[in-house]
Structures are given as structure tokens and as C-alpha cells.
N, CA, C and O atoms as a GROMACS GRO file, in nm:
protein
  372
    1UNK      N    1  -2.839  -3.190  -2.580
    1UNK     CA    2  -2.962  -3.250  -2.535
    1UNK      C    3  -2.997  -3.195  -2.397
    1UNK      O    4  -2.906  -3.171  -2.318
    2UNK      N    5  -3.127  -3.175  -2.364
    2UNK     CA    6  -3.221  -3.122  -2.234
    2UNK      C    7  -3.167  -3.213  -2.134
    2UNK      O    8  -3.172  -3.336  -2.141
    3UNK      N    9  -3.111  -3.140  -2.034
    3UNK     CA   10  -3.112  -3.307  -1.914
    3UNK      C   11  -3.309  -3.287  -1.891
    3UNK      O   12  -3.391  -3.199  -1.917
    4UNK      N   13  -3.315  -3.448  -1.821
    4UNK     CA   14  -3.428  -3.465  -1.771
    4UNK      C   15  -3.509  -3.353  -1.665
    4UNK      O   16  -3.625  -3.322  -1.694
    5UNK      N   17  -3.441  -3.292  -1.534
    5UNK     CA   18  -3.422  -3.251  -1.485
    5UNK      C   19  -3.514  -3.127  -1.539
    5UNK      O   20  -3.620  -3.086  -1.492
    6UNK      N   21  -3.444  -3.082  -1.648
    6UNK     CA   22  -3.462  -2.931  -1.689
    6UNK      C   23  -3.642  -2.900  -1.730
    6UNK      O   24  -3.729  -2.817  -1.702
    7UNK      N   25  -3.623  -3.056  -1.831
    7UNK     CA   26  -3.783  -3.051  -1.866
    7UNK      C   27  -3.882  -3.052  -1.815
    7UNK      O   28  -3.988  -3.022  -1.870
    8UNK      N   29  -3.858  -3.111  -1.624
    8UNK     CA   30  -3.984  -3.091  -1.560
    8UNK      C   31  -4.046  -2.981  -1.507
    8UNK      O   32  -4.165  -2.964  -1.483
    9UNK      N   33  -3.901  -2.868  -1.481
    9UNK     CA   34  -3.892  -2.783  -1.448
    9UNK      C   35  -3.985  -2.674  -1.571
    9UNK      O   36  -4.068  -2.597  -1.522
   10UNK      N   37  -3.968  -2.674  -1.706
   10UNK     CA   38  -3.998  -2.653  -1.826
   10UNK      C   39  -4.135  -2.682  -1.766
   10UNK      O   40  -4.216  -2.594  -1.738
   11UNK      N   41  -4.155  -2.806  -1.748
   11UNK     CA   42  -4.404  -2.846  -1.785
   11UNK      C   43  -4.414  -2.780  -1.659
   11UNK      O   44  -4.526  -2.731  -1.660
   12UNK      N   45  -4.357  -2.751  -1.546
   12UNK     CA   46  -4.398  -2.652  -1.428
   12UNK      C   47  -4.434  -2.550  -1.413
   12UNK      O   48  -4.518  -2.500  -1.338
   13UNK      N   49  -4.301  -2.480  -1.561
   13UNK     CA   50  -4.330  -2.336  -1.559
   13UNK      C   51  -4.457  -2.317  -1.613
   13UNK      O   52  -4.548  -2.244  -1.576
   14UNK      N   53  -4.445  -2.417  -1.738
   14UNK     CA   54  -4.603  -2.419  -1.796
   14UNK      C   55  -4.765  -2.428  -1.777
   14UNK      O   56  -4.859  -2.373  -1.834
   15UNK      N   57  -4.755  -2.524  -1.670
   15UNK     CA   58  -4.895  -2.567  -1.590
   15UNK      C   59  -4.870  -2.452  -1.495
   15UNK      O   60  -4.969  -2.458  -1.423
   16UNK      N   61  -4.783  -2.332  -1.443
   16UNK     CA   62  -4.810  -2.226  -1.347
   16UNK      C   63  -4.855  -2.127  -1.445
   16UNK      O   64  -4.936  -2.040  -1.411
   17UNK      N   65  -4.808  -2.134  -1.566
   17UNK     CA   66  -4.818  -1.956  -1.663
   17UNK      C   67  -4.999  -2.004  -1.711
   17UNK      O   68  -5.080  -1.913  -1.728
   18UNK      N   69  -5.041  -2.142  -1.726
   18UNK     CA   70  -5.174  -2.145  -1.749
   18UNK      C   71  -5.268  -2.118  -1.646
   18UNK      O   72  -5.366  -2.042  -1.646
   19UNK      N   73  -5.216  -2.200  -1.549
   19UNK     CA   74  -5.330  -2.183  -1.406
   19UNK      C   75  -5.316  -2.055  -1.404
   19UNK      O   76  -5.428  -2.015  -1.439
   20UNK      N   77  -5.227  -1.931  -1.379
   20UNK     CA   78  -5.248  -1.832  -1.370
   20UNK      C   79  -5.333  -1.758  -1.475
   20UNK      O   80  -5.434  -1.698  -1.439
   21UNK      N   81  -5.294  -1.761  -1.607
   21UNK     CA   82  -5.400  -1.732  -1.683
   21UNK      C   83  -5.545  -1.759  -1.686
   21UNK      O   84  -5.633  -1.672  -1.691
   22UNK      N   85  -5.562  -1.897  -1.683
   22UNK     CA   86  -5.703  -1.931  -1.666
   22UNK      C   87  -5.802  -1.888  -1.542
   22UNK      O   88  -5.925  -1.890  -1.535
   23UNK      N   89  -5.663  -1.833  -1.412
   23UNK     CA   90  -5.738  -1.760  -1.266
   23UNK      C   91  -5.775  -1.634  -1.301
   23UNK      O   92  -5.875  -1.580  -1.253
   24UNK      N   93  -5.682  -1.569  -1.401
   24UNK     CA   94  -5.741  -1.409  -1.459
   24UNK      C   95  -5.897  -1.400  -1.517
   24UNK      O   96  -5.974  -1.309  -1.487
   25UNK      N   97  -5.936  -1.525  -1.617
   25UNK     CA   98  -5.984  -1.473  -1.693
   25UNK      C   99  -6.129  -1.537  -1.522
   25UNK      O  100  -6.221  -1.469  -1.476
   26UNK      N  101  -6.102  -1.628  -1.495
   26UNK     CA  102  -6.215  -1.664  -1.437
   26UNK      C  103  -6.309  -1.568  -1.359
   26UNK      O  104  -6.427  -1.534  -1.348
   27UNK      N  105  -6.148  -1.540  -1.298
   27UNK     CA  106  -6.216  -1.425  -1.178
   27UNK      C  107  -6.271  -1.318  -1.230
   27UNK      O  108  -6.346  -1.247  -1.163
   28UNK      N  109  -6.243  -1.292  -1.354
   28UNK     CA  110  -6.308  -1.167  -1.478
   28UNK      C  111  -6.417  -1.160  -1.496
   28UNK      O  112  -6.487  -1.059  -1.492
   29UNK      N  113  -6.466  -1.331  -1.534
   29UNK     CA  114  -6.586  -1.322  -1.525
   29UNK      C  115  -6.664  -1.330  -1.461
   29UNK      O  116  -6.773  -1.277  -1.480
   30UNK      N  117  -6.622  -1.428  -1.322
   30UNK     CA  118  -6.726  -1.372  -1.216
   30UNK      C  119  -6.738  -1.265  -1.150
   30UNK      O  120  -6.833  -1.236  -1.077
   31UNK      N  121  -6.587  -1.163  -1.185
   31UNK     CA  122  -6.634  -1.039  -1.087
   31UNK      C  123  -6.755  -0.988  -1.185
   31UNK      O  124  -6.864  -0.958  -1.137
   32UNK      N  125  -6.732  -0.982  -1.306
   32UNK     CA  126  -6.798  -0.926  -1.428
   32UNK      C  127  -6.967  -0.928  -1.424
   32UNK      O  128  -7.035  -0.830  -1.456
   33UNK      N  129  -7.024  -1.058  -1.379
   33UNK     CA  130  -7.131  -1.136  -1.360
   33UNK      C  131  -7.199  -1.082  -1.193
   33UNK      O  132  -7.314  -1.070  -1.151
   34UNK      N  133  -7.085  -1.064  -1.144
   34UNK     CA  134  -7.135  -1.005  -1.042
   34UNK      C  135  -7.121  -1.132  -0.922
   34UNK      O  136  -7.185  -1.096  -0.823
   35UNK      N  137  -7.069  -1.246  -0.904
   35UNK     CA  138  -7.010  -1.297  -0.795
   35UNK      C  139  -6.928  -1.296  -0.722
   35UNK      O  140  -6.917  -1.359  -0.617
   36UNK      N  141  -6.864  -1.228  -0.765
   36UNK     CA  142  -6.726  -1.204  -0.660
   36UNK      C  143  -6.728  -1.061  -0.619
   36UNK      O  144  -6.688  -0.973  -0.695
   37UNK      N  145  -6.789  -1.029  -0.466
   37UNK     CA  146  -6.760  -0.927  -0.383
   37UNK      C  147  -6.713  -0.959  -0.244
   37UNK      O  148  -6.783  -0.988  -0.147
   38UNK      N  149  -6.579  -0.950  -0.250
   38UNK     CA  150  -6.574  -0.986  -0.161
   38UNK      C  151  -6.443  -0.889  -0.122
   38UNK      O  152  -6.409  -0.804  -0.204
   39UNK      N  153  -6.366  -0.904   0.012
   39UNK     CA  154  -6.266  -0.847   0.055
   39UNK      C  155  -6.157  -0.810  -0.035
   39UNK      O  156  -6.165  -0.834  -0.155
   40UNK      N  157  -6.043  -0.747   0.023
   40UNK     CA  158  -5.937  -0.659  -0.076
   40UNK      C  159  -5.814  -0.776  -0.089
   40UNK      O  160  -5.712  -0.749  -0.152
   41UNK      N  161  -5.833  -0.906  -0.026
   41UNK     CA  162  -5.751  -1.009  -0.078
   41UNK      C  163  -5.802  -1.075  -0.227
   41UNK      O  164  -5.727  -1.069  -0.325
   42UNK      N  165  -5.905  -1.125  -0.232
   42UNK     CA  166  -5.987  -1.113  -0.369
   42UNK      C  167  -5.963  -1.037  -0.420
   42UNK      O  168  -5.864  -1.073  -0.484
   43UNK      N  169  -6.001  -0.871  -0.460
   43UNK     CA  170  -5.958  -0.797  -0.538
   43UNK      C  171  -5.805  -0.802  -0.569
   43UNK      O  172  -5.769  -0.735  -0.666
   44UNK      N  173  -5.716  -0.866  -0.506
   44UNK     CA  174  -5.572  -0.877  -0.521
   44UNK      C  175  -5.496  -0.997  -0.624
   44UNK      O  176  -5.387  -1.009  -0.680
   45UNK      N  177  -5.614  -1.071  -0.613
   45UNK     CA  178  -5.594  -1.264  -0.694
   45UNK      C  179  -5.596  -1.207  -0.822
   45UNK      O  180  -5.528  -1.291  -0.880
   46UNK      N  181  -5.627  -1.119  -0.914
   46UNK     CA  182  -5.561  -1.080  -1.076
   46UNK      C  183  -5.408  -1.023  -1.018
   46UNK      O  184  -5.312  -1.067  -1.082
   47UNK      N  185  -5.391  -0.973  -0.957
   47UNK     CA  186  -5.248  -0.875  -0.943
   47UNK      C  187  -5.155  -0.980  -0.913
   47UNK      O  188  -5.045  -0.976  -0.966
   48UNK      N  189  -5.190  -1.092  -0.818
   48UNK     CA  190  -5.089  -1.192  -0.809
   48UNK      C  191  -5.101  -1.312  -0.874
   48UNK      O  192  -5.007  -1.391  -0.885
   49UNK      N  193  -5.196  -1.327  -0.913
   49UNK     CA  194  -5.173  -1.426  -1.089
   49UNK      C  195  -5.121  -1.345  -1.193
   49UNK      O  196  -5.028  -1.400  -1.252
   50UNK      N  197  -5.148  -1.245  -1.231
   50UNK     CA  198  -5.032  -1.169  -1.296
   50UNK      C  199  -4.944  -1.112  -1.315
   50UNK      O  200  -4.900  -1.037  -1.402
   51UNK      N  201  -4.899  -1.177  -1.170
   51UNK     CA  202  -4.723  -1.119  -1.168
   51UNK      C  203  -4.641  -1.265  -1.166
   51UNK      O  204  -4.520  -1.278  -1.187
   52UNK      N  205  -4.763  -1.403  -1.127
   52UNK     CA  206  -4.685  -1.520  -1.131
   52UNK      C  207  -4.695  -1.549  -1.318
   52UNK      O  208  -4.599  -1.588  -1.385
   53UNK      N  209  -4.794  -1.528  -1.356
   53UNK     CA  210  -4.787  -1.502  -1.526
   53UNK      C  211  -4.624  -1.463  -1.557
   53UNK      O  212  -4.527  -1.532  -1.588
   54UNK      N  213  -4.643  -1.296  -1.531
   54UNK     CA  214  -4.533  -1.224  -1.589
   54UNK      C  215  -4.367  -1.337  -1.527
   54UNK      O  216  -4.286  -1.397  -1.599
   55UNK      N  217  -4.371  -1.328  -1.389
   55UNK     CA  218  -4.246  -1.445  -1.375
   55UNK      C  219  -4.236  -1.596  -1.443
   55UNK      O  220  -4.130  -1.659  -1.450
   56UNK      N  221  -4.348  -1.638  -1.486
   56UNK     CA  222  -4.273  -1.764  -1.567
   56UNK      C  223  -4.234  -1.741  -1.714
   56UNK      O  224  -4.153  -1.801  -1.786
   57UNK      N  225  -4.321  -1.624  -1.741
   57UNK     CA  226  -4.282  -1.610  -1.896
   57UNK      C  227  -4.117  -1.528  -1.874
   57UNK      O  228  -4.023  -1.543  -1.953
   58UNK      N  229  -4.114  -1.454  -1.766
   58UNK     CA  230  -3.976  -1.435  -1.818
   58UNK      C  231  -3.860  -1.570  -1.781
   58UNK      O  232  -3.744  -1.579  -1.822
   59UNK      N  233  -3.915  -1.641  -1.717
   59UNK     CA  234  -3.840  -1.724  -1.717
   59UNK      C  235  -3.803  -1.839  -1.840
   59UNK      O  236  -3.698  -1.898  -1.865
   60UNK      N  237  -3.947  -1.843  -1.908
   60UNK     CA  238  -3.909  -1.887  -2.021
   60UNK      C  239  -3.870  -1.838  -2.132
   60UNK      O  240  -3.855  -1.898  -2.238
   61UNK      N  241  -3.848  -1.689  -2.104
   61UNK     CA  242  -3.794  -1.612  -2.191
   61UNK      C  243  -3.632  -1.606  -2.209
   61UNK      O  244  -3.564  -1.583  -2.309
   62UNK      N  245  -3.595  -1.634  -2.075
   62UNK     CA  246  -3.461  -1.643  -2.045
   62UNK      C  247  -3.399  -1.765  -2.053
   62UNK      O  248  -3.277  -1.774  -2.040
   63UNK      N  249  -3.480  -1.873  -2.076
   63UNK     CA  250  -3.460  -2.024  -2.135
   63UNK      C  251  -3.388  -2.054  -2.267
   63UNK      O  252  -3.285  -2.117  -2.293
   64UNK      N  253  -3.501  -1.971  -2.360
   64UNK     CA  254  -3.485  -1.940  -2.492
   64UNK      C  255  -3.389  -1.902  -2.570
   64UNK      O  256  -3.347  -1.937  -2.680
   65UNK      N  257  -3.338  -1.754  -2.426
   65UNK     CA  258  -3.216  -1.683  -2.469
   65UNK      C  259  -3.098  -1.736  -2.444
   65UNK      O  260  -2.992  -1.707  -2.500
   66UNK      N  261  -3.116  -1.819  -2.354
   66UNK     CA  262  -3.026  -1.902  -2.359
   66UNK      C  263  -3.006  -2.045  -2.484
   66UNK      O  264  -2.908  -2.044  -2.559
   67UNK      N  265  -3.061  -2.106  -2.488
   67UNK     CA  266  -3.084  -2.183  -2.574
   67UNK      C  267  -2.990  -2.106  -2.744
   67UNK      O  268  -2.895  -2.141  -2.814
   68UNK      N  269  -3.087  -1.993  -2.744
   68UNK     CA  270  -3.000  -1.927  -2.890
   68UNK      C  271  -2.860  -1.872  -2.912
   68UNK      O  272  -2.800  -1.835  -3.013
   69UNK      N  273  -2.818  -1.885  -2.727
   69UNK     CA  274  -2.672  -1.787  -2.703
   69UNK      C  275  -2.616  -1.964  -2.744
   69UNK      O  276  -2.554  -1.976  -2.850
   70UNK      N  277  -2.634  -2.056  -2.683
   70UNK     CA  278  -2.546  -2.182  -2.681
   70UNK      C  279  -2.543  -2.191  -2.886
   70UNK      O  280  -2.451  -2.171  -2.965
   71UNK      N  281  -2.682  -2.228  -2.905
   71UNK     CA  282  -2.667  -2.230  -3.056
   71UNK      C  283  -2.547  -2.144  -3.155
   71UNK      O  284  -2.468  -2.193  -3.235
   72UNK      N  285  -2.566  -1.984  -3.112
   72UNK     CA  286  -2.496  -1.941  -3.123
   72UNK      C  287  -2.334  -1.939  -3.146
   72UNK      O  288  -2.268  -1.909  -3.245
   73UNK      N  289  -2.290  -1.990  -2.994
   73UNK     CA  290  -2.169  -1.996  -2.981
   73UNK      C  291  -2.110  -2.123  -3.074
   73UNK      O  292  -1.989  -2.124  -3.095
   74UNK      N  293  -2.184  -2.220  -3.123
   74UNK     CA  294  -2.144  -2.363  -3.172
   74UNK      C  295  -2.116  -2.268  -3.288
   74UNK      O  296  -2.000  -2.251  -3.326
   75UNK      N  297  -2.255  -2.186  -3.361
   75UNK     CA  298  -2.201  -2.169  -3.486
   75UNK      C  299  -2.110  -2.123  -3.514
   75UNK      O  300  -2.054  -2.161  -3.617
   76UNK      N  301  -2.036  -1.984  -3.406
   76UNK     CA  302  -1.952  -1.945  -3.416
   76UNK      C  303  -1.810  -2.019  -3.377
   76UNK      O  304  -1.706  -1.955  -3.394
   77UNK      N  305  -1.806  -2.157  -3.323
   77UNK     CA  306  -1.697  -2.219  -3.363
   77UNK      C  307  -1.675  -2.304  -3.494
   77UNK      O  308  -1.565  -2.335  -3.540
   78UNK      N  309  -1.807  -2.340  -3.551
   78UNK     CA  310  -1.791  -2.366  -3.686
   78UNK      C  311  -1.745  -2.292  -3.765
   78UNK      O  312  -1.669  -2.328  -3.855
   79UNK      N  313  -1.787  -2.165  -3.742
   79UNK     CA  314  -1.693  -2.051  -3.854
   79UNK      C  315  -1.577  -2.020  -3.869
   79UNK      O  316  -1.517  -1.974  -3.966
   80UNK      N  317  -1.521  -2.072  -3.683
   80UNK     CA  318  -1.358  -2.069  -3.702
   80UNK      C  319  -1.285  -2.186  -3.804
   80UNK      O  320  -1.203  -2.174  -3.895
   81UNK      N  321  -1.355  -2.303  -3.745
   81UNK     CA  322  -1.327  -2.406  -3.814
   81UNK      C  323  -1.293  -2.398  -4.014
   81UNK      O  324  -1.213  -2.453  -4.089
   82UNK      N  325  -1.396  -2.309  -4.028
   82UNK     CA  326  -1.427  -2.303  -4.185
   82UNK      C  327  -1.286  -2.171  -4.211
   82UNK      O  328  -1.209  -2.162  -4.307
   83UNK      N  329  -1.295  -2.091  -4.098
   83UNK     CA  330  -1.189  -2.019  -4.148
   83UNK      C  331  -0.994  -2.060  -4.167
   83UNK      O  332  -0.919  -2.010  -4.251
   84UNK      N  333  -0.961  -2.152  -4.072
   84UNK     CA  334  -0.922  -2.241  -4.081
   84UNK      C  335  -0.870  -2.300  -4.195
   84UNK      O  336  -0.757  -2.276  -4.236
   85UNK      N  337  -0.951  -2.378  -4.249
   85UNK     CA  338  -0.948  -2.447  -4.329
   85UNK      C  339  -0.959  -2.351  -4.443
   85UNK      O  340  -0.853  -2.360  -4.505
   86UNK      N  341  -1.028  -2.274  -4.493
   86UNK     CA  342  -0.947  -2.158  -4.574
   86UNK      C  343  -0.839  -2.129  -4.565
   86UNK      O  344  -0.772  -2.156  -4.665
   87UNK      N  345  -0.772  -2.069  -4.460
   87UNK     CA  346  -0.632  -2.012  -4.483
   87UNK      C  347  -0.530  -2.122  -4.544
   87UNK      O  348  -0.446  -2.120  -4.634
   88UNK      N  349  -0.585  -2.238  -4.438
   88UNK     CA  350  -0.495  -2.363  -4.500
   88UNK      C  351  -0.487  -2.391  -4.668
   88UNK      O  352  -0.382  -2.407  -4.731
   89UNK      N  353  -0.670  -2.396  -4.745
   89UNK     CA  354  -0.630  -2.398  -4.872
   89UNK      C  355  -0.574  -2.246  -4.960
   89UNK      O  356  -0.542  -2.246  -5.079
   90UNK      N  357  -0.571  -2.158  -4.894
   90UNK     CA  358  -0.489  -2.058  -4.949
   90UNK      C  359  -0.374  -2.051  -4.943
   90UNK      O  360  -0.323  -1.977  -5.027
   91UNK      N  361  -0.298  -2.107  -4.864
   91UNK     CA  362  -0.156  -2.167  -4.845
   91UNK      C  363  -0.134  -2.242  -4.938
   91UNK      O  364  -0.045  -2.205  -5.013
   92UNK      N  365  -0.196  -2.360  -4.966
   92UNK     CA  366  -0.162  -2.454  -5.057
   92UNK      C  367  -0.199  -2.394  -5.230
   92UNK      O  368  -0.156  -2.452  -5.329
   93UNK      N  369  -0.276  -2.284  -5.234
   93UNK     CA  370  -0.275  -2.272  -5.404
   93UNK      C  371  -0.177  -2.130  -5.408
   93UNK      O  372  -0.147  -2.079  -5.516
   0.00000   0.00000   0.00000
């Protein structure tokens, strides 16, 4: 089970990977439209919403991979378990 802890951390990464997205497309369209001229810090707000994009997704990428390594490892003590218990009924017949 998730500690508590983990999950807020989880809707954080989430409400940052959207706000950043939703700052790409905005500023897209107003540069697009023709409102936004302005200085080379502006021209910079896609490059650093899309590198805070790219850092939460890998972070939830690395969540995941984790998540499937733990899964993982359980199954692979179930298999000992099952092997186990084979040898044992091969002993006995």
C-alpha cells in the first residue's frame, strides 16, 4: 500500500506536468495571435515549462518503474515458493 505521504507528492507532480502544459500551449497561442512580444525572458517560458514538463514525467516514470521492479520481485518470490514445493512433491512420488 502507497503511504499517504507519497500520494501528495504523486497530485503535485501532476498539477506541475499540467500547469506546465497548459503554459505551453497558452503562450502558443498568444505568441501565435500576436500578443506576446515581449523580452528574451518570455521567449524562454516554453523552454522552462518544458523542461519542468520533461522533469515530472520522468519522475513519474521512475515511480512506475519502480512500482513494476517491487511487483516484480514478489512474483519472483512466489516462484521460489512454487519451486519449493515441487521439489518437495517430487520427493514424495
Amino acid at each position: 500500500m502507497r503511504r499517504e505521504g507519497q500520494k501528495v507528492v504523486d497530485r503535485i507532480v501532476d498539477v506541475v506536468i499540467y500547469a506546465s502544459c497548459i503554459t505551453i500551449i497558452v503562450w502558443g497561442i498568444l505568441k501565435g495571435i500576436g500578443v506576446i512580444n515581449t523580452p528574451a525572458l518570455v521567449e524562454q517560458l516554453p523552454l522552462i515549462s518544458g523542461g519542468i514538463t520533461l522533469l515530472g514525467l520522468a519522475y513519474k516514470i521512475g515511480r512506475a518503474t519502480e512500482r513494476i521492479e517491487q511487483r516484480f520481485v514478489q512474483h519472483e518470490m512466489k516462484f521460489d515458493h512454487l519451486d519449493k514445493d515441487l521439489e518437495f512433491l517430487k520427493q514424495r512420488v
